[in-house]
C-alpha positions in Angstrom: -2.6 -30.2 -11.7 -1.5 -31.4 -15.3 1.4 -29.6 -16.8 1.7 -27.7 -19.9 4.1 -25.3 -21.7 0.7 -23.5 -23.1 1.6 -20.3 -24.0 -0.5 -17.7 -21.2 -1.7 -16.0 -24.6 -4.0 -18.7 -25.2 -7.8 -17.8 -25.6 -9.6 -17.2 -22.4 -12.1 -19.7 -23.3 -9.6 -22.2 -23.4 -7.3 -21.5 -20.9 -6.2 -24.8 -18.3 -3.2 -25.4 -16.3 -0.3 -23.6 -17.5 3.5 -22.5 -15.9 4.1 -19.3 -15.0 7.5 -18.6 -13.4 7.5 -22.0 -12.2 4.0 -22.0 -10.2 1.4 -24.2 -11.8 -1.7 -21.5 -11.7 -5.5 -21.0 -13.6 -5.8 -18.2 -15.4 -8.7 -16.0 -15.0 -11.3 -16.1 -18.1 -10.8 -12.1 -18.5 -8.6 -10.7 -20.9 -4.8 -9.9 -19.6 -3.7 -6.5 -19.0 -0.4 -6.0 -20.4 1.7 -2.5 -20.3 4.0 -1.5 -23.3 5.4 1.6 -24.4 3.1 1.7 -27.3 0.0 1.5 -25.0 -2.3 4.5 -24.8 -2.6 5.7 -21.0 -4.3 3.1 -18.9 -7.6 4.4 -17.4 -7.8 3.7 -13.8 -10.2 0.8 -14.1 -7.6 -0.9 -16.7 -5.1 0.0 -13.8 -6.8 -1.7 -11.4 -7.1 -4.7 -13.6 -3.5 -4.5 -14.6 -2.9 -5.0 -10.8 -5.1 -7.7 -10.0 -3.8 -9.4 -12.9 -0.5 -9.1 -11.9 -0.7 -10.3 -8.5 -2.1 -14.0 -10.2 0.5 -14.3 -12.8 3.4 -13.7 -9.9 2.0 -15.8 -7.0 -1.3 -17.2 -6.4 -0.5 -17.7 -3.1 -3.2 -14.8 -1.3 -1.1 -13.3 1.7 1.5 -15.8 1.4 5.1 -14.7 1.9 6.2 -12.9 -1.6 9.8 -12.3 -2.7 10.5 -10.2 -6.1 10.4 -12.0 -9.6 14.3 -13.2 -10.6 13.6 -10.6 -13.9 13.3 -7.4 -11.8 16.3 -5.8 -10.7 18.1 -6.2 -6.9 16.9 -3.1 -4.9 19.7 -1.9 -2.2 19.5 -1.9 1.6 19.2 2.2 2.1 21.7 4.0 4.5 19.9 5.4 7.0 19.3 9.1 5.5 18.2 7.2 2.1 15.1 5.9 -0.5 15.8 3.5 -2.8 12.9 2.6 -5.3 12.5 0.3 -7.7 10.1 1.7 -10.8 9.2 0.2 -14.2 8.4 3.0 -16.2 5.9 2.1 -19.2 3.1 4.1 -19.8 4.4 7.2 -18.8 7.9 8.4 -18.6 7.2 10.9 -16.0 7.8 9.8 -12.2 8.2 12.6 -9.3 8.3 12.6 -5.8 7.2 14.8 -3.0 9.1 15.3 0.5 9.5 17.7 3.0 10.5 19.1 6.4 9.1 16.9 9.4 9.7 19.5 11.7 7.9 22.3 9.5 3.9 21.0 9.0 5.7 19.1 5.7 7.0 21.9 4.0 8.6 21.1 0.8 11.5 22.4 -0.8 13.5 22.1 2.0 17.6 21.7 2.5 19.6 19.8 0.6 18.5 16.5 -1.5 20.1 14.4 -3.9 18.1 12.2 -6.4 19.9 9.5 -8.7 16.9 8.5 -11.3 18.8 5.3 -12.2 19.5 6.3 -16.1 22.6 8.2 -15.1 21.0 11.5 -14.2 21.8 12.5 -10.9 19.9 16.2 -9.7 21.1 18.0 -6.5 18.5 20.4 -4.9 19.5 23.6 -2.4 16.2 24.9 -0.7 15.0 26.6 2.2 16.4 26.1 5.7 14.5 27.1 8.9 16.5 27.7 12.3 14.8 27.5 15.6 13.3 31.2 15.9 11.4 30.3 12.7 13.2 31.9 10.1 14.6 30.7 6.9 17.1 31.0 4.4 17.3 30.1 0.7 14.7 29.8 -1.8 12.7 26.5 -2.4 13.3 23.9 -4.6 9.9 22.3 -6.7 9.3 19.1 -6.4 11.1 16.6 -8.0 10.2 15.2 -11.7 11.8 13.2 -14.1 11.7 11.8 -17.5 13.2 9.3 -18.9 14.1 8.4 -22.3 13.1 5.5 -22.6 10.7 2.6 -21.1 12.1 -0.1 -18.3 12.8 -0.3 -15.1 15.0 2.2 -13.0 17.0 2.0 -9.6 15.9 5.8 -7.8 18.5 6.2 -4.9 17.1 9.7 -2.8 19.6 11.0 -0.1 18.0 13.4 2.4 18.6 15.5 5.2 16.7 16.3 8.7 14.7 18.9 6.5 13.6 16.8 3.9 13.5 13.3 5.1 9.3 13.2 5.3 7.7 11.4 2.3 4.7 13.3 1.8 4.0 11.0 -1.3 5.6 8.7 -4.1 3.3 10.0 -6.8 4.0 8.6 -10.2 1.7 11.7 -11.3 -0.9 9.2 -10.2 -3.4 12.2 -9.9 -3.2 13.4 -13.4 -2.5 10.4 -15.5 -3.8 7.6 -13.4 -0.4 5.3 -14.0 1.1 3.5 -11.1 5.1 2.6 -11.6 6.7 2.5 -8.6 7.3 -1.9 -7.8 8.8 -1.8 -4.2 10.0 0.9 -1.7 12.6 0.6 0.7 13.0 3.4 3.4 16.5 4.2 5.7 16.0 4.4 9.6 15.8 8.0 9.8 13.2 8.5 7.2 9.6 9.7 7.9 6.2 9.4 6.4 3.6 12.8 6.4 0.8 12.2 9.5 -1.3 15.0 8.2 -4.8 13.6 9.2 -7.5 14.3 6.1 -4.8 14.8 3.9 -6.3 13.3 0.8 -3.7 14.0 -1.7 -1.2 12.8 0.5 -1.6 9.0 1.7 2.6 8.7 1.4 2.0 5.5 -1.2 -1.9 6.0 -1.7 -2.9 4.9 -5.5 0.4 2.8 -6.0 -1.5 0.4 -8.0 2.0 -1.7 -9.0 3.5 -2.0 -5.5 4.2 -4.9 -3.8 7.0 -4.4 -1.6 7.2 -1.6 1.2 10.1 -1.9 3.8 10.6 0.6 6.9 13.3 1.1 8.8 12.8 3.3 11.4 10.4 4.0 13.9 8.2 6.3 11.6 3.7 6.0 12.4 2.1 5.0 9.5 -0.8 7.8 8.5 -3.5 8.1 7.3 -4.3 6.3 4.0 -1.0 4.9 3.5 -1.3 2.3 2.1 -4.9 3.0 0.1 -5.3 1.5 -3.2 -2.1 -0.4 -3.4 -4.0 -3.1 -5.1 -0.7 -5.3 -5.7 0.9 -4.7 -2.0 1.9 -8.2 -1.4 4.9 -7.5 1.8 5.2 -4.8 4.6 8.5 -5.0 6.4 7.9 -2.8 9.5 10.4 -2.3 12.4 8.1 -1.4 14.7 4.8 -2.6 15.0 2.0 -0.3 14.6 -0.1 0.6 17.7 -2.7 2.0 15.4 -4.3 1.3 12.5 -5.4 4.4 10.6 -8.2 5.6 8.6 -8.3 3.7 5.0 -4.8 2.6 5.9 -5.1 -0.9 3.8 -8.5 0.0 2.0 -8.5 -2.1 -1.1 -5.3 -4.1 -0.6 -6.2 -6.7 -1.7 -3.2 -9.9 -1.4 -1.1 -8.7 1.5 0.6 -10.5 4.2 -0.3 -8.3 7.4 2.3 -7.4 9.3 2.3 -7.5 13.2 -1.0 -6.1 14.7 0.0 -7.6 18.4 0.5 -3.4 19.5 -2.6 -2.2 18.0 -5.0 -0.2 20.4 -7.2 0.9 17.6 -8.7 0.3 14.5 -10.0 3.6 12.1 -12.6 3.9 9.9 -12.1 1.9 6.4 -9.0 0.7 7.2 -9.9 -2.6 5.8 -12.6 -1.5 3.8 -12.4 -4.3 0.5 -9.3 -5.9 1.7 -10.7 -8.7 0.7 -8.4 -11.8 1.4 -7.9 -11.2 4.7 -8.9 -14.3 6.7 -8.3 -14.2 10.2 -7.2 -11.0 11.9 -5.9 -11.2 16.4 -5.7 -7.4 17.7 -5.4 -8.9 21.5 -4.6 -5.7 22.6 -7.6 -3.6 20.9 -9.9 -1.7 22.5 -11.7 0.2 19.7 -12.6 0.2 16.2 -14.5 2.3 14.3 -17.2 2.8 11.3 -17.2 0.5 8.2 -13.4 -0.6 9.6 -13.6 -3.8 7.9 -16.5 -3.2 5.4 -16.8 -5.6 2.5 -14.3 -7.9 3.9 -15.8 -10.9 2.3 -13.0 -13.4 3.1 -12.5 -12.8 6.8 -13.8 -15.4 8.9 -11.8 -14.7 12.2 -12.2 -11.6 14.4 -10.0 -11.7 17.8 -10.4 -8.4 20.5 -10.9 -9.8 23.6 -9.9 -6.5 25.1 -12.5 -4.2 22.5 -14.7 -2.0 24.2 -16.6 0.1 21.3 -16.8 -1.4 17.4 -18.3 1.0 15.2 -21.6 1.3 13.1 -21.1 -0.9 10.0 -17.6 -2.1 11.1 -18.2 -5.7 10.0 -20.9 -4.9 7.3 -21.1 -7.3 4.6 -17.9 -9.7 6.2 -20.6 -12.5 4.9 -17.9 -15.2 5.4 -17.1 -13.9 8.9 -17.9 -16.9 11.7 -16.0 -16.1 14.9 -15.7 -12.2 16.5 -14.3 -11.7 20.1 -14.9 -8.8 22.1 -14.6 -8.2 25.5 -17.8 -8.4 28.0 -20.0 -5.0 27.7 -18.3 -4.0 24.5 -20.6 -1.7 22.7 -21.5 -2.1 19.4 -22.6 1.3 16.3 -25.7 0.1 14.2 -25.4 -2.5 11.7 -22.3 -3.3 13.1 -22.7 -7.0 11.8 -25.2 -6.2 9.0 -25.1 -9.6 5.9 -22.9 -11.7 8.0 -24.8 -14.9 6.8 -22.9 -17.3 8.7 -22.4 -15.2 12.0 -24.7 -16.7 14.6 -25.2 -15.6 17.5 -24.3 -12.3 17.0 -22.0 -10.7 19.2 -24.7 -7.3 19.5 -27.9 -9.7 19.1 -28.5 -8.9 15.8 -29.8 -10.3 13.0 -30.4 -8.7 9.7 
């Protein structure tokens, strides 16, 4: 591809090869979402297209291995009781979080927590301890919000306890102003995310439009949702693979490099619901996965379960690209299981609508 120094503000209608970061890449012929401080709130559809943008001006690549940008700043390794977050606040100045007890059905307010916000504000919370007859001492502790004075990117360094090390979820008051600012999170061994099944506010990083880089260090599951609507995810760093894949777990994620799926047993429902770059997925240890699980995958071509017994109704619905499935011999298959998937013949359940 030719080379130019073409400024990336050029008119979509005229838009060729240009540089970005070093990469030769196409722009898309849409308009470019761009945050500053003097931006109104983004609505959550200019979000979404802030995101998707994003993830073609930093690497084309689609599932590729990713590694941050030279501009953003070096996130630590945590100690083993720790966060650390790396956040660019722009359109709001507002970021909280949201932990709790593990061993208490995720209460939250719970011992002792320290947060540094990365502007030079450092808060230190005292809240409710529980011993072993179920008791408690203390009062609670809110959850934790800060502002900050000024747009930019922020180092946030949390140090928990055993009471509070549960992430219930990184928030970045997604729910009331739609605004994701959290870039990458990196979690210490001993730190926990929420498993409440159904729990729709929760999701630990659900709605973190902006995130691409998740690293976990302990031995944590991942719930239910986690990972939902992270449309920029681009690297999970997991040390332990997962030996199940929730409900809506990667729903709408939509340039990430998968990690290990060589322990999964099972698939949930939606958990690849619009993941849509997703090519070729191996769960040779599988041996169920349920409704719409990989609904609207329009880029998978490759489905290896040689060990699934049961795929859901809808599971594969609309995977029009998908060419290849592999089950094992009697596997049962929900209705529509294979529904629009043009260039799937034979079927594996003998469809063919």
């Amino acid at each position: 591809m030719a080379q130019t120094t073409e400024s990336a503000s050029t008119s979509a209608t005229t838009k060729e090869g240009v540089q970005i970061k070093g990469k030769d890449v196409i722009l898309l012929n849409a308009p470019e979402v761009r945050l500053s401080p003097d931006t109104p709130l983004l609505t959550e559809a200019q979000d979404v297209a802030g995101a998707i943008n994003e993830l073609f001006m930093l690497d084309p690549g689609g599932g590729d291995d990713w590694f941050p940008p030279e501009d953003w700043l070096t996130v630590p390794e945590p100690e083993p009781w720790e966060v650390c977050l790396l956040v660019d606040m722009q359109n709001t100045l507002t970021y909280q979080l949201s932990f709790g007890d593990p061993s208490n059905d995720a209460m939250t307010g719970c011992g002792h927590i320290t947060i540094d916000w990365g502007d030079g504000t450092i808060d230190s919370y005292d809240g409710v301890i529980y011993d072993e007859s179920g008791g408690s001492t203390g009062t609670p502790w809110s959850i934790p919000k800060h502002t900050y004075s000024e747009a930019g990117q922020y180092l946030i360094k949390v140090t928990t306890t055993e009471h509070n090390c549960l992430i219930i979820h990184l928030s970045d008051d997604y729910y009331s102003q739609k605004v994701s600012s959290t870039l990458i999170a990196k979690l210490g061994e001993n730190i926990r995310l929420e498993l409440y099944e159904g729990n729709m506010q929760g999701g630990s990083f659900r709605g973190c439009t902006r995130l691409h880089w998740v690293v976990v260090k302990g031995d944590t599951a991942i719930p239910y949702g986690c990972f939902q609507n992270c449309y920029a995810l681009r690297k999970i760093d997991l040390n332990t693979p997962m030996t199940a894949i929730p409900d809506y777990c990667f729903f709408g994620t939509y340039q990430l490099k998968y990690p290990d799926f060589s322990q999964v047993t099972s698939v949930g429902k939606y958990a690849f619901n619009n993941a849509y770059t997703i090519k070729k997925i191996s769960l040779p240890i599988c041996i169920s996965i349920d409704n719409n699980a990989f609904y609207q995958t329009y880029g998978l071509r490759e489905i290896y379960a040689p060990l699934c017994t049961s795929v859901g109704g809808n599971a594969f619905s609309y995977a029009s690209s998908l060419e290849k499935a592999t089950f094992a011999d009697g596997c049962t298959f929900g209705s529509n299981a294979f529904y629009y998937c043009y260039n799937l013949y034979p079927r594996p359940d003998g469809s063919t609508n």
